[in-house]
C-alpha positions as CSV (number, residue, x, y, z in Angstrom):
1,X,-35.2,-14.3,14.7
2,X,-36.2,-11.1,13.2
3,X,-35.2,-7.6,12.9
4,X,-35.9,-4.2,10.7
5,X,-33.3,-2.9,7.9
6,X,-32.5,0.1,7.2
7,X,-30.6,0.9,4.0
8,X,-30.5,4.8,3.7
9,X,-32.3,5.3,0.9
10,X,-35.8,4.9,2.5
11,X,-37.5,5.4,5.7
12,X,-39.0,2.6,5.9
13,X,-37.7,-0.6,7.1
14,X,-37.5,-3.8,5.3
15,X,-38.8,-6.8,7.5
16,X,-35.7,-9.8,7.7
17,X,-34.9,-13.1,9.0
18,X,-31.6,-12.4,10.6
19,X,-29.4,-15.5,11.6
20,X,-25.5,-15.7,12.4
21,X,-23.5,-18.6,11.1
22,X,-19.2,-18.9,10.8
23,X,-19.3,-14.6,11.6
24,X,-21.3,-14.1,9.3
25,X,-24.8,-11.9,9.8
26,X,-27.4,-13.3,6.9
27,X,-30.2,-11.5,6.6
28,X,-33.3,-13.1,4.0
29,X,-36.2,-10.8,3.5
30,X,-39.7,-11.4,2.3
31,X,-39.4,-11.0,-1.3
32,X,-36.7,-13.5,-1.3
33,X,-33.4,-11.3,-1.8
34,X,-30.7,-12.1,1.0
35,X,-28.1,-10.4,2.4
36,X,-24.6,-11.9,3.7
37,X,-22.1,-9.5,6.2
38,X,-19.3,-10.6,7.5
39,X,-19.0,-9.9,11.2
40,X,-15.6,-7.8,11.4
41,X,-18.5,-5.0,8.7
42,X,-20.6,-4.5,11.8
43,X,-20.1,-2.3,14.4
44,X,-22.8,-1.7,17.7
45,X,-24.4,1.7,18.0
46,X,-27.6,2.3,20.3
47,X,-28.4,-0.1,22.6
48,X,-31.7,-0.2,25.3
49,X,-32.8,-3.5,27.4
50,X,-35.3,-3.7,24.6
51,X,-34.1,-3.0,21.8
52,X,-30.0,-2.6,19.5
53,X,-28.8,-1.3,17.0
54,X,-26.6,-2.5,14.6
55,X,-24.3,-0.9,11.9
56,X,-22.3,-1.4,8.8
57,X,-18.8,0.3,8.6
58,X,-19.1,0.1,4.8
59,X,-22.4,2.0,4.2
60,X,-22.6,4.6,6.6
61,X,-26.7,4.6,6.4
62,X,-27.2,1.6,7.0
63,X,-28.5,0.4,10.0
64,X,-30.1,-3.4,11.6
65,X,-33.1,-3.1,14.4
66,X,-33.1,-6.0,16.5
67,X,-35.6,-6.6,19.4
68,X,-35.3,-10.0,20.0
69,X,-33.3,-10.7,23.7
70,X,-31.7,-13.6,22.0
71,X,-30.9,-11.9,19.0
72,X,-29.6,-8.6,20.9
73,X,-27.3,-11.0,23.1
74,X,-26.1,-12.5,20.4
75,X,-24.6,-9.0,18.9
76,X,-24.1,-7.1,21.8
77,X,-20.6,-8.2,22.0
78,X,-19.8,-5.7,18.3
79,X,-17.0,-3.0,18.5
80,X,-19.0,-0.1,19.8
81,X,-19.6,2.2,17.4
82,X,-17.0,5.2,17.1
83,X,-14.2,3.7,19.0
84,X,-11.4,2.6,17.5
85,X,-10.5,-0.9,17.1
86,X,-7.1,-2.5,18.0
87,X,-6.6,-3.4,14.7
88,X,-7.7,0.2,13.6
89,X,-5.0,1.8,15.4
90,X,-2.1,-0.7,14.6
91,X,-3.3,-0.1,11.0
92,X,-3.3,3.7,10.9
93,X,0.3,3.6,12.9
94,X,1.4,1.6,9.9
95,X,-0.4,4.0,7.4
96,X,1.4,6.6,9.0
97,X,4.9,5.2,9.3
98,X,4.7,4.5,5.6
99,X,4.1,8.1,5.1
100,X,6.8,9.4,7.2
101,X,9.2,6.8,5.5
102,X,7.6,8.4,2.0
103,X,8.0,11.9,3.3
104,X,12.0,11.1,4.3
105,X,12.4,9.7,0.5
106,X,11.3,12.5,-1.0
107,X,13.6,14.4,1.2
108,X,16.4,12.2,1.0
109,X,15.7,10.0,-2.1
110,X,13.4,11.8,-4.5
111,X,10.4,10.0,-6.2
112,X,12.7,6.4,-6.5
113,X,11.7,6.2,-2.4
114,X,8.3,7.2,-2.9
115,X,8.1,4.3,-5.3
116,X,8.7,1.7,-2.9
117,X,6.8,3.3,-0.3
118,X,3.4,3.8,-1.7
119,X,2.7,0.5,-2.4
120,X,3.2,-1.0,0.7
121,X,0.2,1.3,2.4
122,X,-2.6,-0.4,3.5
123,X,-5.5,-0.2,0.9
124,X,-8.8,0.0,3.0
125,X,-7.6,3.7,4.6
126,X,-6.5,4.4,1.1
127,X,-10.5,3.3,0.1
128,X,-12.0,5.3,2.5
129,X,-9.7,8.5,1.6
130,X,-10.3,7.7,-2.1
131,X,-14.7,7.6,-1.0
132,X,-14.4,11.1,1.0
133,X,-12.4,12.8,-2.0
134,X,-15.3,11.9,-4.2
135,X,-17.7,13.3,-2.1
136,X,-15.8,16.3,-1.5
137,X,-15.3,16.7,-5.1
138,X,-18.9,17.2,-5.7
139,X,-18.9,13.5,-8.0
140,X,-20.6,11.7,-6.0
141,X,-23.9,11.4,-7.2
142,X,-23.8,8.1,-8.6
143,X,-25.5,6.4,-12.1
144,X,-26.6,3.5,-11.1
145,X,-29.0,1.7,-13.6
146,X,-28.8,-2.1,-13.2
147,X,-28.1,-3.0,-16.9
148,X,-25.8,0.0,-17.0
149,X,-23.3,-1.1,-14.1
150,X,-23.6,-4.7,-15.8
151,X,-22.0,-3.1,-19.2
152,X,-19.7,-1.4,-17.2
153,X,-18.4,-4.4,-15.1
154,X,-18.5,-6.6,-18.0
155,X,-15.6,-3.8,-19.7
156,X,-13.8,-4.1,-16.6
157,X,-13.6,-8.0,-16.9
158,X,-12.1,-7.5,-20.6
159,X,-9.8,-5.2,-19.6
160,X,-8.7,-7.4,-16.3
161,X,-5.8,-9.1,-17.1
162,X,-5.1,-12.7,-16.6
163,X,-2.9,-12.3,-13.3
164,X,-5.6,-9.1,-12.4
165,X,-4.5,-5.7,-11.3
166,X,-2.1,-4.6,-8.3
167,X,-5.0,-3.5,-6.5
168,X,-8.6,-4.0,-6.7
169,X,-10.5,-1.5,-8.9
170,X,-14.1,0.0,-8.2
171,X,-15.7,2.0,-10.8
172,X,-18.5,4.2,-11.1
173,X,-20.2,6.5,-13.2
174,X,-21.1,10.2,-11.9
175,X,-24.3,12.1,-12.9
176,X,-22.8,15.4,-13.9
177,X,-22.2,16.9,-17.4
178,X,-18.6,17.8,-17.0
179,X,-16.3,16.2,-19.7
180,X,-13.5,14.2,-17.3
181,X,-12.3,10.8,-15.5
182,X,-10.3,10.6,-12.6
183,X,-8.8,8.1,-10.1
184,X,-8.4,8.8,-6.7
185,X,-6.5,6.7,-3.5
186,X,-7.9,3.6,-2.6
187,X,-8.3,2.1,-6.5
188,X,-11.7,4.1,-7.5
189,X,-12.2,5.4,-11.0
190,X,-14.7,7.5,-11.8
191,X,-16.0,8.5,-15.0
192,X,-18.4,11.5,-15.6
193,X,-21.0,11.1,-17.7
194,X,-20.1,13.9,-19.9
195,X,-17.3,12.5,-20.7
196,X,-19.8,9.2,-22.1
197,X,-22.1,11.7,-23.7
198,X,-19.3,13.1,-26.3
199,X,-17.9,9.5,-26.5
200,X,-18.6,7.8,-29.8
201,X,-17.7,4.4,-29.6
202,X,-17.5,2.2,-26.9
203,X,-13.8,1.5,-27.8
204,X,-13.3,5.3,-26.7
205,X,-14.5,4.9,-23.3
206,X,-12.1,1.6,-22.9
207,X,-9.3,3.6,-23.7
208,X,-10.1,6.6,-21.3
209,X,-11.3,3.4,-19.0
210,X,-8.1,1.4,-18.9
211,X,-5.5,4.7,-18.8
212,X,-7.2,5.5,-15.6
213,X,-6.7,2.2,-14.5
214,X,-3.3,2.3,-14.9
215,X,-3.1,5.6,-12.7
216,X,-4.5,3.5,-9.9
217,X,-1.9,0.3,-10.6
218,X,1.0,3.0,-10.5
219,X,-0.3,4.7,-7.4
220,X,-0.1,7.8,-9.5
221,X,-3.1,9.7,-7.6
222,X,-1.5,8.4,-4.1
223,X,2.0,9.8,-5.0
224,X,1.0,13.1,-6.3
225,X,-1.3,13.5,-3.4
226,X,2.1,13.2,-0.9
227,X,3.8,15.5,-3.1
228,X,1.1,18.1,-3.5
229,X,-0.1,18.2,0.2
230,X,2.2,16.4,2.5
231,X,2.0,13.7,4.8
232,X,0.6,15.3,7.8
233,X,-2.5,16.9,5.6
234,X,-2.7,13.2,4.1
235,X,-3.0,11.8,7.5
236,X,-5.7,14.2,8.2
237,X,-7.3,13.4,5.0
238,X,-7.1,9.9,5.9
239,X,-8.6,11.0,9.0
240,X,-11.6,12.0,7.3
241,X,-11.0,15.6,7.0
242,X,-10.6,15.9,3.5
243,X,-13.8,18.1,2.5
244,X,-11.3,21.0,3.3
245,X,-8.4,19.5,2.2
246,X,-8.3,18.5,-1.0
247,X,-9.7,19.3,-4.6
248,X,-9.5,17.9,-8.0
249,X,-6.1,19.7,-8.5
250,X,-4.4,17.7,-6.2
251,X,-5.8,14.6,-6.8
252,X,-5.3,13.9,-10.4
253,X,-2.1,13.2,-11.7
254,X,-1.6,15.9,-15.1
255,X,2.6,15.0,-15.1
256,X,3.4,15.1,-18.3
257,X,5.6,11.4,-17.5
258,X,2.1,10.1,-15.9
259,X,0.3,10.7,-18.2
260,X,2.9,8.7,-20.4
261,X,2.7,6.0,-18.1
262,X,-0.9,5.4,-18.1
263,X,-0.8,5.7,-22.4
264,X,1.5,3.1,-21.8
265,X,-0.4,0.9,-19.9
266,X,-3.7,1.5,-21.4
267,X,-2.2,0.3,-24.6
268,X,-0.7,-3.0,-22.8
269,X,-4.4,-3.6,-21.3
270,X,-6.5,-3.0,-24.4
271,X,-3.9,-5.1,-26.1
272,X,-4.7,-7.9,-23.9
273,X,-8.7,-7.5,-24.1
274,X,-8.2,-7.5,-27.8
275,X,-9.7,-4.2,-28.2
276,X,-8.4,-1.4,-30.7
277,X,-6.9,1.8,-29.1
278,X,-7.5,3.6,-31.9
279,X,-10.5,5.2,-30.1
280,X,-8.5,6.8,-27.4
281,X,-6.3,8.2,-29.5
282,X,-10.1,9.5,-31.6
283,X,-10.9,10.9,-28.1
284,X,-7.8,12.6,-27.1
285,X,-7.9,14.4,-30.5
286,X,-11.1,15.6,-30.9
287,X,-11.1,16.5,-27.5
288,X,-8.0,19.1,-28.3
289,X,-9.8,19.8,-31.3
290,X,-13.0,21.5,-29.8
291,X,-11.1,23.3,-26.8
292,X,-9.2,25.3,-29.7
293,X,-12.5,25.7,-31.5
294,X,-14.5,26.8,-28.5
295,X,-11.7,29.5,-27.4
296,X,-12.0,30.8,-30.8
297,X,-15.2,31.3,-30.8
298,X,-15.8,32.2,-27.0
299,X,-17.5,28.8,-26.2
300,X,-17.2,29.7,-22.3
301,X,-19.9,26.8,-21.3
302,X,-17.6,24.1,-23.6
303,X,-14.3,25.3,-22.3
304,X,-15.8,24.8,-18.6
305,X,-16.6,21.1,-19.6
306,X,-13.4,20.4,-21.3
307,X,-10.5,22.1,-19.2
308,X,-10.8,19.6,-16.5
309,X,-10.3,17.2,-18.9
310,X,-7.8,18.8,-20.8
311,X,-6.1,20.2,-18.0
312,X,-5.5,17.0,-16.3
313,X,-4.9,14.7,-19.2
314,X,-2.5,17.2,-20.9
315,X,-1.8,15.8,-24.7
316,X,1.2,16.7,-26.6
317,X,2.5,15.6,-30.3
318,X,4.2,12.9,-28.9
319,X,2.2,10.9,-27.0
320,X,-1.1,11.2,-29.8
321,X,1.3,9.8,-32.2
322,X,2.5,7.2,-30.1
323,X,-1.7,6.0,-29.6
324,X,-2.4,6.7,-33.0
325,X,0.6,4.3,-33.8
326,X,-0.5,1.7,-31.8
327,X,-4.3,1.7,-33.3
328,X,-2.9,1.2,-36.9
329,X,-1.9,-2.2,-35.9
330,X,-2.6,-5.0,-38.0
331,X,-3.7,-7.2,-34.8
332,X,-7.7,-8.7,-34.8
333,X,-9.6,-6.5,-32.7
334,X,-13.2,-6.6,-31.7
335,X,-15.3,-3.7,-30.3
336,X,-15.3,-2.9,-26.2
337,X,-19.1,-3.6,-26.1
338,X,-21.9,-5.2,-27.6
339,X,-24.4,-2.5,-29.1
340,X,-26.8,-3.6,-26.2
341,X,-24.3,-2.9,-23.6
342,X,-22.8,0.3,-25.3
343,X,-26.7,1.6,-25.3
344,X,-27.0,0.6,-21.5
345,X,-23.8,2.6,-20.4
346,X,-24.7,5.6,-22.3
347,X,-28.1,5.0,-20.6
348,X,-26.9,4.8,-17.1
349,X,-27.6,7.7,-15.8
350,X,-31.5,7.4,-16.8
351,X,-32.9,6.7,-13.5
352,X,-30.8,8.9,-10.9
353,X,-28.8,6.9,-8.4
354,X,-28.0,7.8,-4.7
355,X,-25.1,9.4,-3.5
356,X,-22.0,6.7,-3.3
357,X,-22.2,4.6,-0.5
């Protein structure tokens, strides 16, 4: 059986072989490259005697043309597009009593409530509040170089630790010069590319890398959002109104005991990968270094690149001489990346990607 794929990117359909086996949609195209989706993805949209559409919750713009009567039979029995499923609604209801119950320990019980609350919200809401934010935040126009994302993943592998993290981690790279690196709900990180541009070492990036990572293991951007907004407008946001909602303010953590915490942790993970922290500690202080420089001498455009940055990962005495400590360790380290892989991430954002799917 065949049908026409659409992925968003182009208008013009790729021809596919389209069978179903065990809930599972595989679709094999001409030039060899296949495609597996699992069933629960798929949702039905338009639908004629002759002809139905299929869609993927997942990528938004994507979209499967069937014509086929056996075919179409076979998948006319999809949750329609746009409605609810039961599943949905149970889950939101949970999402929702979980914020209620955070709300009334905030109230009641201050952040030691919150604590246990957080983490017992489903993740895929949380992913699809974390995809919008980015979006709305302007960072979404994604580098997306093959051998640049294969540098990248291979860092995240390193800094994985044996029993992996509390909750699965997606990160990208975002084509805009500003110096910064956030996480948002739902376990994304994002890196800017500015902030790889005035990198100089790969173990620098590691260290930015794996203190965001640590924001998203301690639900840091999920907990200040509930403190910063509420629970109804997080509702909403999880709604998928968050374009007017929500702004890089909100979303990134900036507490001075946060911030401590993911210094912490970053220097627990790049421990563990065997990789110096040293260069975050380089980063953090040459970062502080040119802010004061550039409001000396009226650097506007610099300022505007490094106060997100610097505004969001506030530094103090303390805490650079707590990194600096660590990175004067005797321990064997080797560098984050090979020189061919360092080259690759700095190159990612060569060939423009699309927007995030």
């Amino acid at each position: 059986m065949r049908g026409l794929v659409y992925d968003g990117r182009s208008a013009r359909g790729r021809p596919a072989a389209v069978a179903i086996e065990d809930r599972i949609l595989i679709l094999s195209f001409d030039d060899g490259a296949t495609d597996r989706v699992g069933m629960e993805r798929l949702t039905r949209g338009a639908r004629t005697p002759e002809r139905l559409t299929v869609h993927r919750e997942d990528q938004p713009d994507w979209r499967l043309v069937v014509t086929e009567p056996e075919l179409t039979a076979a998948l006319a029995g999809l949750h329609p597009l746009g409605r609810f499923r039961r599943t949905t609604i149970a889950l939101y209801s949970g999402v929702s009593a979980a914020l209620v119950a955070g709300a009334l320990g905030l109230w009641l019980g201050g952040d030691r409530v919150l604590d246990l609350v957080v983490p017992l919200l489903p993740h895929r809401p949380l992913e699809r509040l974390g995809e919008s934010v980015v979006k709305a935040m302007g960072s979404d126009r994604k580098c997306d170089t093959q051998a640049g994302e294969a540098a990248l993943g291979r860092l995240l592998t390193r800094l994985t630790p044996p029993g992996g993290f509390a909750e699965p981690i997606h990160v990208s790279v975002a084509d805009t010069a500003t110096i910064n690196a956030f996480a948002v709900p739902g376990g994304r990180v994002v890196i800017l590319h500015g902030l790889i541009d005035q990198a100089e070492s790969p173990d620098e990036v590691a260290g930015i890398l794996a203190h965001e990572i640590t924001h998203v293991q301690l639900h840091h951007p999920t907990k200040a959002l509930i403190r910063a907004i509420g629970v109804s407008t997080l509702v909403q946001a999880i709604g998928g109104q968050t374009g007017a909602l929500m702004n890089e303010a909100v979303l990134l953590s900036g507490s001075r005991d946060a911030e401590r915490a993911a210094d912490a942790g970053a220097l627990t993970l790049l421990d563990g990968a065997g990789i110096s922290p040293k260069g975050l500690a380089d980063f953090f202080k040459r970062m502080n270094a040119k802010k004061t420089s550039a409001k000396k001498n009226r650097g506007d455009a610099l300022i505007d690149r490094l106060g997100g940055f610097m505004a969001t990962h506030p530094g103090n005495d303390e805490r650079l001489t707590a990194i600096d400590g660590a990175g004067k360790s005797e321990r064997k380290t080797t560098p984050a990346m090979s020189d061919e892989d360092w080259k690759s991430l700095r190159d990612i954002c060569e060939t423009a990607g699309s927007a995030d799917e």
